[in-house]
TIVEX-552340 format. One record per residue: x, y negated, z of N, C-alpha, C in turn. Coordinates in steps of 0.02 Angstrom, whole numbers, padded with zeros to 5 digits, always signed. Last residue first. Layout:
N
XYZXYZXYZ...
This chain:
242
-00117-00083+01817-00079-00055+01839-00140-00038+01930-00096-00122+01638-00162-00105+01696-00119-00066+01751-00071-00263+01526-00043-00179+01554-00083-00185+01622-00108-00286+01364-00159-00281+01430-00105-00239+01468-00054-00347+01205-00041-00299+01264-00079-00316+01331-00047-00467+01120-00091-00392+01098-00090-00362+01152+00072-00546+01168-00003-00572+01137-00056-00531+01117+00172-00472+01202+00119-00497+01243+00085-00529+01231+00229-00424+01062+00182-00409+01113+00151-00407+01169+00197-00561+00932+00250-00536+01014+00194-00484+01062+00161-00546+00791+00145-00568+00850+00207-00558+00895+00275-00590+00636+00225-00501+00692+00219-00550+00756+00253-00627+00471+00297-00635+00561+00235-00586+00586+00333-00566+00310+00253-00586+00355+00298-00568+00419+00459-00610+00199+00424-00566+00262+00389-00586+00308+00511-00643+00049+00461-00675+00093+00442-00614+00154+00606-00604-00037+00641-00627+00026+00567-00656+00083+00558-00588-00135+00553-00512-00105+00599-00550-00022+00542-00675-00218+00476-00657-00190+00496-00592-00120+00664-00686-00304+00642-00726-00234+00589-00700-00187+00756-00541-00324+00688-00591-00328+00680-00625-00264+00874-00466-00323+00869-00527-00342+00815-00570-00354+00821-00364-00284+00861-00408-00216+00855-00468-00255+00718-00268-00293+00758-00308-00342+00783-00353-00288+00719-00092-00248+00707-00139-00234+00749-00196-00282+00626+00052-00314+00703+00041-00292+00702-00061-00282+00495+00122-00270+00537+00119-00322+00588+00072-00291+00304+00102-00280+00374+00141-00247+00430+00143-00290+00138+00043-00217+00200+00046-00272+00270+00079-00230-00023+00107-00190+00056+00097-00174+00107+00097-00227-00191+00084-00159-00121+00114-00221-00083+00097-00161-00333+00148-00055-00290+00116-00081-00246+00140-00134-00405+00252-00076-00438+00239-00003-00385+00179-00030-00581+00302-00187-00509+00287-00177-00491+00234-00117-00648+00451-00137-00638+00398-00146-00585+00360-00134-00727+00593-00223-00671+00565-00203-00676+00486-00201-00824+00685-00293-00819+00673-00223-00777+00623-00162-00805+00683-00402-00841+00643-00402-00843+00619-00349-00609+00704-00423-00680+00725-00421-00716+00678-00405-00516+00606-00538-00529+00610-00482-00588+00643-00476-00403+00567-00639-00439+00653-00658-00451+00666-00577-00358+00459-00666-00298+00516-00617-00361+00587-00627-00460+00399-00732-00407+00387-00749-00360+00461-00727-00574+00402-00643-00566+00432-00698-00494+00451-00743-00488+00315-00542-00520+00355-00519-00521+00413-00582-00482+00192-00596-00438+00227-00588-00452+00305-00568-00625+00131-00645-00585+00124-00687-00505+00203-00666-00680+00123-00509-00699+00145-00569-00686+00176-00623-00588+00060-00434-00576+00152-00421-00637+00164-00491-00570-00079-00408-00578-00052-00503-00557+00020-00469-00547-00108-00281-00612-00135-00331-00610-00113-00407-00436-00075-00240-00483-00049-00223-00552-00067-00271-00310-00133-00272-00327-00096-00319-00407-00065-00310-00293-00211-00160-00293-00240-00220-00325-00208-00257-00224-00152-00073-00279-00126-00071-00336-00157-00095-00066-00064-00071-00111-00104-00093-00183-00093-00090+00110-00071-00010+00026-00045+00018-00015-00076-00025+00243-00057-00099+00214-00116-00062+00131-00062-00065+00432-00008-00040+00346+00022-00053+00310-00055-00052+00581+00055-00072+00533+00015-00032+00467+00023-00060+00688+00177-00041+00680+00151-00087+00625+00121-00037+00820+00253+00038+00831+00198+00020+00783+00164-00031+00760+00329+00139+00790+00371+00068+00808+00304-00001+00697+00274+00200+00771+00319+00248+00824+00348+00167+00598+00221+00168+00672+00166+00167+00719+00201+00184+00505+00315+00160+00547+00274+00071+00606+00266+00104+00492+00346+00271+00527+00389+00238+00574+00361+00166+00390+00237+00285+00459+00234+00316+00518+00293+00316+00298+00276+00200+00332+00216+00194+00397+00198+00247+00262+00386+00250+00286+00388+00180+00324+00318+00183+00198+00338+00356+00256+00397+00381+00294+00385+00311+00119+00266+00334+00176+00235+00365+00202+00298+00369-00002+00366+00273+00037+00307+00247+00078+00251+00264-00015+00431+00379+00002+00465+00329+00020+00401+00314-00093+00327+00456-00009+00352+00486+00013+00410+00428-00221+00293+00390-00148+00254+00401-00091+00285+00442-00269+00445+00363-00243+00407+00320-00188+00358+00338-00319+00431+00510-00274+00492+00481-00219+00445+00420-00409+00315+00482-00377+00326+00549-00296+00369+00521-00476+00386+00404-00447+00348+00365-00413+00292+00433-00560+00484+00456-00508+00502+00423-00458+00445+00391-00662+00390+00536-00602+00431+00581-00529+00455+00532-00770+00373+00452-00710+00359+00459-00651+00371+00503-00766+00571+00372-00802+00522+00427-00724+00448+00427-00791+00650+00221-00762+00639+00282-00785+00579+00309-00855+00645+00103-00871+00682+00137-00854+00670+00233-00780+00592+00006-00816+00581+00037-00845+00579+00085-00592+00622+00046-00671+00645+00012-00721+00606+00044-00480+00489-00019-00519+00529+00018-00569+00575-00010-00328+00449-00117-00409+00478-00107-00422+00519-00053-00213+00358-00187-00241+00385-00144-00320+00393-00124-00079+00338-00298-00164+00332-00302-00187+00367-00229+00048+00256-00332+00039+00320-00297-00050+00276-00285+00162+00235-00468+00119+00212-00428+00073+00259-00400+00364+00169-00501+00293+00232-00496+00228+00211-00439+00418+00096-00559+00426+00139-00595+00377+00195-00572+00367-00097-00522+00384-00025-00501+00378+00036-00531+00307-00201-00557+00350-00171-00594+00371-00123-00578+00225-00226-00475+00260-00253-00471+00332-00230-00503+00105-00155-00526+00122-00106-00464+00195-00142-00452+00006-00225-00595+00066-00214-00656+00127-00169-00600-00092-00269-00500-00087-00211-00545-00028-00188-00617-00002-00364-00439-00034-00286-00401-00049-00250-00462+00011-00452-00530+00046-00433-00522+00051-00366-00489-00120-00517-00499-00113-00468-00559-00055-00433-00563-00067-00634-00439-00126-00572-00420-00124-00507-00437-00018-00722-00523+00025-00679-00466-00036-00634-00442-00115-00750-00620-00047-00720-00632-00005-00664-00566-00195-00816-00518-00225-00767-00552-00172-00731-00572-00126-00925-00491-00149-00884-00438-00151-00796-00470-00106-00993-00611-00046-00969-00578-00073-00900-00527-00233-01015-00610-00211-00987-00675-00147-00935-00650-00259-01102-00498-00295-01049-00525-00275-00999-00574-00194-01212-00431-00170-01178-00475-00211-01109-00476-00244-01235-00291-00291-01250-00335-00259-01224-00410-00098-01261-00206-00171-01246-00212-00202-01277-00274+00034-01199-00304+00014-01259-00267-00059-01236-00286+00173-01117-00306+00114-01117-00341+00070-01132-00263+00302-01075-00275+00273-01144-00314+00240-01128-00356+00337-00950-00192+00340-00935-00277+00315-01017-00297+00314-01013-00081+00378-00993-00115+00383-00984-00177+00185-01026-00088+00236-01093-00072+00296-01086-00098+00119-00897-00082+00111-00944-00144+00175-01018-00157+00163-00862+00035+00192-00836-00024+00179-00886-00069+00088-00943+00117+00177-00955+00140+00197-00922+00056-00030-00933+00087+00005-00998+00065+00081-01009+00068-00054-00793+00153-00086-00830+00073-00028-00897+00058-00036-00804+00292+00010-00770+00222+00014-00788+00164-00109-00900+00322-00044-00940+00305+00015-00869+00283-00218-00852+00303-00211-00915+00273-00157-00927+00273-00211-00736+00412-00214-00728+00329-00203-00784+00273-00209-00801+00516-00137-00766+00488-00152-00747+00418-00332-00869+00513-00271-00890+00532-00214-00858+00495-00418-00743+00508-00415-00797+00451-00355-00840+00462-00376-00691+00655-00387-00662+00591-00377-00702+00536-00418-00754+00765-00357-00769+00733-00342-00768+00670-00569-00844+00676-00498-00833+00709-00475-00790+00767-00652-00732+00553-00636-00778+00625-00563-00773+00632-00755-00691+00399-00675-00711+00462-00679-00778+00503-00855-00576+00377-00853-00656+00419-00787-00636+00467-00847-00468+00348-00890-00504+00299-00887-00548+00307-00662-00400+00319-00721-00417+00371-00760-00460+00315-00600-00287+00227-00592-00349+00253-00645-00360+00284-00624-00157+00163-00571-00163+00192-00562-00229+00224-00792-00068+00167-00760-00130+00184-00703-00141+00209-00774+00041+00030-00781+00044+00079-00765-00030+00102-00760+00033-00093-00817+00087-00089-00840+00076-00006-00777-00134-00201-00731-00073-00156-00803-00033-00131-00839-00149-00377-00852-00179-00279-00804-00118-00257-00859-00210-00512-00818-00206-00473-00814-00209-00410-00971-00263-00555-00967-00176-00563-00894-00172-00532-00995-00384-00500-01041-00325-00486-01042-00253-00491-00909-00465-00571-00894-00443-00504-00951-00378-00467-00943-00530-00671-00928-00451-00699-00918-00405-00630-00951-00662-00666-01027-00627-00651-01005-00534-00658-00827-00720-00700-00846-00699-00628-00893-00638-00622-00739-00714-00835-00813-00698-00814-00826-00666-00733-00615-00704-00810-00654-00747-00870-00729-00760-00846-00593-00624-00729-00566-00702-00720-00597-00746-00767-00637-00506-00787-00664-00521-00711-00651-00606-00701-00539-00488-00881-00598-00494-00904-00644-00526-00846-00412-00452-00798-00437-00527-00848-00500-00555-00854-00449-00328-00745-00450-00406-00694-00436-00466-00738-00431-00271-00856-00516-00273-00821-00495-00329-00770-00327-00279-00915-00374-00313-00946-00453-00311-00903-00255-00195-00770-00258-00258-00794-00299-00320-00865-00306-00088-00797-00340-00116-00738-00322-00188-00745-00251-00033-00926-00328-00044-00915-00347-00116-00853-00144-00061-00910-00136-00088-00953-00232-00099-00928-00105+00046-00800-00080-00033-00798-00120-00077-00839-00127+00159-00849-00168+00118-00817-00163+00061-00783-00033+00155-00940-00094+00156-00967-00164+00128-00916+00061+00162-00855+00077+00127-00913-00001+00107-00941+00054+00308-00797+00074+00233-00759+00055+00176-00800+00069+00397-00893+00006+00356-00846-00007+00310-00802+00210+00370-00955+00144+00333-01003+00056+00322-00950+00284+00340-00800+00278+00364-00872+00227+00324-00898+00173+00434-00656+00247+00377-00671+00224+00388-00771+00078+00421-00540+00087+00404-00578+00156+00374-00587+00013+00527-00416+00079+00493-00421+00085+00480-00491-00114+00547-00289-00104+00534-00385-00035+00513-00403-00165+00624-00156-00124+00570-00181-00125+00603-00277-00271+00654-00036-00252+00658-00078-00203+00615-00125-00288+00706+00157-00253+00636+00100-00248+00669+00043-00333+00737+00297-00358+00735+00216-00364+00702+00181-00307+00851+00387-00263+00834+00329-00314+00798+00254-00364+00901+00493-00391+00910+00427-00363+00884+00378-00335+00918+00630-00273+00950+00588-00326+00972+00502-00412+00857+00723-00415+00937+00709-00379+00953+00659-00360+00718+00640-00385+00747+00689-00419+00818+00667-00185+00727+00610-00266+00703+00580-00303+00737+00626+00003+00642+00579-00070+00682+00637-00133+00675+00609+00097+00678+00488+00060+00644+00507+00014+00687+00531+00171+00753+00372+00169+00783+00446+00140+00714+00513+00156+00720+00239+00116+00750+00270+00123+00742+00365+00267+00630+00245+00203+00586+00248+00152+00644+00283+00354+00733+00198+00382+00707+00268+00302+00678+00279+00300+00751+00075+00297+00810+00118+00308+00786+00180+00309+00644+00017+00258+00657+00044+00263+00732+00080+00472+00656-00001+00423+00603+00051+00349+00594+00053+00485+00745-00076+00521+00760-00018+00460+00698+00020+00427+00703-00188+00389+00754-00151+00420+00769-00092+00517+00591-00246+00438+00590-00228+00415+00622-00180+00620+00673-00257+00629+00614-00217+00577+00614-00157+00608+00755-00367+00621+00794-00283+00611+00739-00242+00578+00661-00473+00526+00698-00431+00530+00731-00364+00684+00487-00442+00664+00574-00443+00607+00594-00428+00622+00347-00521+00633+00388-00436+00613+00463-00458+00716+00233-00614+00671+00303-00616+00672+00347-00528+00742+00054-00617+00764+00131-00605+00715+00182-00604+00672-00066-00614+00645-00036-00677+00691+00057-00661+00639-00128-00483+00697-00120-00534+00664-00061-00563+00504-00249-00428+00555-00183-00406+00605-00169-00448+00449-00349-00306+00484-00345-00370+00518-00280-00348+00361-00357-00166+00326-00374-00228+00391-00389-00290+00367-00238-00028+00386-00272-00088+00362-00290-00149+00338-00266+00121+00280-00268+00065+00323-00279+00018+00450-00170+00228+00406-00241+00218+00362-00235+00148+00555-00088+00340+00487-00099+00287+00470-00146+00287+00635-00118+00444+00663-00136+00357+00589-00130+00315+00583-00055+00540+00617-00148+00550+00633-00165+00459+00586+00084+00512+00541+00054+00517+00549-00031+00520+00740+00088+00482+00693+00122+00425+00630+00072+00456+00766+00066+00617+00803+00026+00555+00763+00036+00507+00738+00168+00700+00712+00114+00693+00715+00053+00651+00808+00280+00654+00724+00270+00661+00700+00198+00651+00934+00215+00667+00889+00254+00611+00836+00248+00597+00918+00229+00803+00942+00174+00777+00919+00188+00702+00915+00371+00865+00864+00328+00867+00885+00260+00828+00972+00514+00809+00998+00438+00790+00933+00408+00798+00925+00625+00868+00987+00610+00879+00998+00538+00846+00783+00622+00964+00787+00584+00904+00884+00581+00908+00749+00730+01120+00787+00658+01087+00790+00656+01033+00707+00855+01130+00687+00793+01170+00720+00717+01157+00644+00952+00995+00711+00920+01051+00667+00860+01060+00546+01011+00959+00520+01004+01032+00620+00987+01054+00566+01050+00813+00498+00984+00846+00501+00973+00908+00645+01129+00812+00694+01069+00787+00639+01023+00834+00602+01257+00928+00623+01238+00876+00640+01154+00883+00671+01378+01040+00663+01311+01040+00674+01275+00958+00606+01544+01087+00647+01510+01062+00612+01422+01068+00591+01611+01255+00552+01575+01203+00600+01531+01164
């Protein structure tokens, strides 16, 4: 019985592996460089080989670069103006699905409060700066300047289980970026205008949008990009049963 590449028993450069994954982080500035198309598709092809249950594979993606990038920059961002002007507009803007809880508890609200403030601190922008807030917000939809922005869709149809699938499709891509030296930030910012994007990428009716992603070559020289969220220890998550 031959032996293919999937069944060696060792990773020849585990250090690799793990460098790519220790190096991801959320980037919020990117460099205006162009990311190949072979680039692109080499790393969703790697993204594919994520596990789904019974092998239903069922990620769709939109890769915007160019004038559709551009255009729907331009939309989603006068629709989160318009939203700042006018709260009451929040009605036609709802996500499809609940990505945040309806009632935060602690820990939860804990680590989210002091993501919220550790970034804002850095960039000096002091509570209650609303205007400022709103600026850096928006910044998700301008995909942080990044030269390309990746749309992702489910079907309807599917159970949540698929969006189980979904998050290791979307760390496989994101730790493919860094092997191929470029960085990613996850967004799920974008979820409340699939109205707006959805039509946009020429989405069936059936489709929902599960998050964006920005992708593109990293600005070292932004401050913002030196901010990295802390990770528990795992003996604060871990039970071992023996």
């Amino acid at each position: 019985m031959s032996t293919t590449s999937n069944h060696r028993p060792r990773v020849a450069d585990a250090t690799s592996v793990e460098t790519a994954i220790e190096t991801r982080f959320s980037a919020r500035a990117f460099l205006p460089k162009p990311v190949p198309r072979e680039t692109i598709e080499r790393l969703l092809e790697l993204a594919a080989r994520a596990p789904s249950g019974t092998n239903t594979q069922p990620w769709k993606v939109y890769v915007l670069q160019g004038a559709s990038r551009d255009e729907l920059v331009r939309k989603v961002c006068a629709a989160h103006d318009a939203l700042y002007a006018d709260p009451a507009l929040a009605a036609q803007y709802r996500e499809e699905y609940d990505y945040y809880p309806e009632k935060w508890v602690s820990p939860y609200i804990d680590r989210r409060r002091e993501n919220g403030w550790s970034l804002y601190g850095l960039l000096g922008i002091a509570k209650g700066e609303k205007d400022k807030m709103h600026e850096q917000h928006q910044r998700n939809f301008r995909l942080f300047d990044a030269p390309v922005g990746l749309m992702f869709t489910l079907d309807r149809v599917m159970g949540r289980g698929s969006l189980v699938d979904y998050g290791m499709f979307l760390q496989n891509l994101m730790v493919a970026a860094r092997a191929h030296g470029l960085h990613t930030c996850p967004q799920a910012a974008w979820n409340g205008f699939a109205r707006i994007i959805l039509p946009h990428v020429g989405a069936g009716d059936n489709e929902m949008l599960v998050c964006g992603m920005s992708l593109g070559y990293l600005d070292e020289e932004a401050r913002v990009n030196s901010f990295h969220t802390p990770r528990e220890p795992v003996a604060s998550f871990t039970h071992w049963l023996e």
